[in-house]
C-alpha positions as CSV (number, residue, x, y, z in Angstrom):
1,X,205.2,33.9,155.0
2,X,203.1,31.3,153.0
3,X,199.8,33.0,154.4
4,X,201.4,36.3,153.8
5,X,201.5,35.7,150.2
6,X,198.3,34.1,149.4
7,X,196.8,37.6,151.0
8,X,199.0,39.6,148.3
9,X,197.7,37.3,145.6
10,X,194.1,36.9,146.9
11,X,194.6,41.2,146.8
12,X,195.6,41.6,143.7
13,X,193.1,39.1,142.5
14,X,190.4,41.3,144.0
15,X,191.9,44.2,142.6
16,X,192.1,43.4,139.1
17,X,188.3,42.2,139.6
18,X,187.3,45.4,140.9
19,X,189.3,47.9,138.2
20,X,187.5,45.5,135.6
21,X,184.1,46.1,137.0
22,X,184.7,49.9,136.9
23,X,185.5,49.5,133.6
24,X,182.1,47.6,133.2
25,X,180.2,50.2,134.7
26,X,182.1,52.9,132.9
27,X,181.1,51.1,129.7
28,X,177.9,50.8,130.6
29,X,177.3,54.4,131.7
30,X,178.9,55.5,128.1
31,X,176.7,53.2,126.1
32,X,174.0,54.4,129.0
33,X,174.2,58.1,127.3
34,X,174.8,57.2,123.8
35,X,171.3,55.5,124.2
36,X,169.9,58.9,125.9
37,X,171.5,61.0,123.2
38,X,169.8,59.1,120.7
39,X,166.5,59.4,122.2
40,X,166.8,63.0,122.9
41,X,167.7,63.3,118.9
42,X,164.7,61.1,118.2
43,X,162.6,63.3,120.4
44,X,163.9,66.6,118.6
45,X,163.8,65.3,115.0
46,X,160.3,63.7,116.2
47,X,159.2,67.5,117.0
48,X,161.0,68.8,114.1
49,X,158.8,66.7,111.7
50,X,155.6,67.3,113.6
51,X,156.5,71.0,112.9
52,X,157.1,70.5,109.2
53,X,153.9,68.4,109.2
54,X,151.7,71.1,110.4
55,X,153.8,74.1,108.2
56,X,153.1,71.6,105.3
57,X,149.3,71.7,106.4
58,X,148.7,75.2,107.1
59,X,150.8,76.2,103.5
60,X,148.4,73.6,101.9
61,X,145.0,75.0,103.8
62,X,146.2,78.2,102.9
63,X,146.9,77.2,98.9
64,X,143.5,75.8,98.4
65,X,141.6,78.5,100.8
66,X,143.4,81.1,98.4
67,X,143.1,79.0,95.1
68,X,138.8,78.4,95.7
69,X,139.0,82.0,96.4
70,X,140.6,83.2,93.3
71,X,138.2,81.0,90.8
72,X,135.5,79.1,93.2
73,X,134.4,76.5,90.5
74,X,137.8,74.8,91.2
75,X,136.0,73.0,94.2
76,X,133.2,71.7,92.0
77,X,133.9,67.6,92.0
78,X,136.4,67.6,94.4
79,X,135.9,65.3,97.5
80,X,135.9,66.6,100.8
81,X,135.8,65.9,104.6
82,X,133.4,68.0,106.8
83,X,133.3,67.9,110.4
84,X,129.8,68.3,111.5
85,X,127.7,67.3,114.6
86,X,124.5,65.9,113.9
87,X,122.7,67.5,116.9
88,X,124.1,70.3,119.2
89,X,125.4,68.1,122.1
90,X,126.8,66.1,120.1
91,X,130.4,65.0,119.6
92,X,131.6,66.4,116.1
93,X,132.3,64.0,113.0
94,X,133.9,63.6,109.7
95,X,131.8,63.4,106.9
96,X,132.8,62.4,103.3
97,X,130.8,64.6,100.6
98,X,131.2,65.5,97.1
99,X,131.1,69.8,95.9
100,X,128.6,69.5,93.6
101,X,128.9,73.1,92.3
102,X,129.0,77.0,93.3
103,X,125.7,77.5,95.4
104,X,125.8,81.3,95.3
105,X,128.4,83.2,94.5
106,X,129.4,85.9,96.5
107,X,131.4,89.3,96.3
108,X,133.5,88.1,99.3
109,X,135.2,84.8,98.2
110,X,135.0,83.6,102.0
111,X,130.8,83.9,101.9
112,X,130.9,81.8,98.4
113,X,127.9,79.4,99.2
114,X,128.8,75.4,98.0
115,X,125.7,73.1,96.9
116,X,127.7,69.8,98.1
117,X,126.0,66.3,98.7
118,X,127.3,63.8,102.0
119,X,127.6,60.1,101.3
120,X,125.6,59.4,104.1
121,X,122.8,61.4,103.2
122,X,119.9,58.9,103.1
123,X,117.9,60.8,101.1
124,X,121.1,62.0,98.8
125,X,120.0,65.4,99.4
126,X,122.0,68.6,98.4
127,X,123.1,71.1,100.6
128,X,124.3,74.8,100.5
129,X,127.4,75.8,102.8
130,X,130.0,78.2,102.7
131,X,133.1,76.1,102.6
132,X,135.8,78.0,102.5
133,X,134.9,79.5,106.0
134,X,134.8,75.6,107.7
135,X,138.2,75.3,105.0
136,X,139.7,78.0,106.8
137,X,139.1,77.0,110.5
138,X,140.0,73.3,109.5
139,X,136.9,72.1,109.4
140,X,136.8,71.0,106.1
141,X,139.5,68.9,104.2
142,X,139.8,69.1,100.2
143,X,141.4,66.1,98.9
């Protein structure tokens, strides 16, 4: 009977372990997907604000592409970014530049010709561009 017993007790020992590890996993597996949720919200509110971001930038390309439309001179003295590539097979690059003022006006707004100036210009020379058509495909950035 003795040994009997101590297999009862060593049983429910081993029982009470086990149920406790299935609670431990169980845990685990529900902290498991409260971590995933989160992710998957991060992900989602991630690409929600990517969304906004470029909505934001298109609205505010479309404000200023409409606004140096409507009276061109606003552009004179604002600073800009142009991407440009210095030689045909080159990789494109942003460069800094101030709008000096309207080059030749135009009776489409889009064709309005900008004398602007580029801070790396060794020579500080001026040159004529039509903005608002590199403004348009992104290529330009008004701050």
């Amino acid at each position: 009977m003795p040994k009997m017993e101590v297999n009862r007790q060593t049983l429910a020992y081993r029982n009470n372990q086990i149920t406790k590890l299935k609670e431990d996993v169980a845990a685990l597996h529900k902290e498991n997907e409260d971590l995933w949720g989160n992710v998957c919200l991060m992900m989602d509110h991630e690409e929600e604000r990517e969304k906004l971001e470029e909505e934001l930038a298109t609205l505010n390309l479309k404000s200023k592409l409409q606004l140096a439309a409507g009276d061109p001179s606003s552009l004179v003295g604002k600073r800009f970014l142009h991407l440009c590539r210095n030689a045909p097979r080159e990789r494109p690059q942003w460069f800094p530049g101030t709008v000096l003022q309207v080059g030749k006006d135009h009776h489409l707004p889009l064709k309005t010709a900008y004398l602007v100036q580029y801070d790396d210009d060794p020579d500080g020379e001026t040159q004529c561009f039509p903005l608002l058509v590199d403004l348009g495909k992104g290529e330009v950035i008004i701050n």
